[in-house]
N, C-alpha and C positions, 0 to 999 in steps of 0.2 A: 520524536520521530521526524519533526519535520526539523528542527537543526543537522539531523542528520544529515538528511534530503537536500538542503543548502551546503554542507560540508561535502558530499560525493558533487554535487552540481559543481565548485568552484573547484575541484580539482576535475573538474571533465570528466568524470566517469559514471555519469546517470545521464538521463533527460525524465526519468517518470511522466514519462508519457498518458500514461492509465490514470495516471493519480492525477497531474492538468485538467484528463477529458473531465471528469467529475467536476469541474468546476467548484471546488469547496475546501475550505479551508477551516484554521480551526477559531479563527475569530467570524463565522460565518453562523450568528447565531438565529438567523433565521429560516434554519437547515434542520430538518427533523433529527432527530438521536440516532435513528436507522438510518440515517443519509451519510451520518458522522462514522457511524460505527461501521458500515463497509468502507469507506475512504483509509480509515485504519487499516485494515483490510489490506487493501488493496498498495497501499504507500508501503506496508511493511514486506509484502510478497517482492516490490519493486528493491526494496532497502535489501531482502534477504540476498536475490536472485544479483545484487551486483556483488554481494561481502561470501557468496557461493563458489570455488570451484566445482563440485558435481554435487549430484541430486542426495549423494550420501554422505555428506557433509552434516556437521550441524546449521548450519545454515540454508545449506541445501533441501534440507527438512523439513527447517520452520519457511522457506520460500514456500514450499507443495504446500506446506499447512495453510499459511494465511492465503494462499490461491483457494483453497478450500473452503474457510472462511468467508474470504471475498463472492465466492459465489452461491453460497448458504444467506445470505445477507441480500446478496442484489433478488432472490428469491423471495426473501421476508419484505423486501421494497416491494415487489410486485402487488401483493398480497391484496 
């Protein structure tokens, strides 16, 4: 996912912005598994929502889902 993230970035069409704020990456092994595993989350909703024309897309689909995820997750961080 995050090659991907580098492949939309050099042709200008991301910033994932959400997925920066998290500060975490994936050689970032002093990051708990729930820290990692919303980050996923959160970088694939960013990945879906740029490779999405509408919400009824497949793409469009899996963006709502991993936003779903993403916030099912930052809930389990709380915890």
């Amino acid at each position: 996912m995050v090659q991907m993230k580098k492949f939309f970035e050099e042709k200008g069409r991301g910033e994932f912005s959400q997925y920066q704020s998290l500060q975490i990456s994936p050689i970032h092994v002093h990051r708990s598994k729930a820290e990692h595993k919303h980050a996923i989350f959160v970088l694939g909703k960013e990945i879906a929502s740029i490779m999405a024309h509408d919400e009824f897309s497949g793409a469009g689909r899996t963006c709502v889902r991993m936003q779903e995820l993403a916030i099912r997750t930052m809930d389990e961080l709380v915890k």
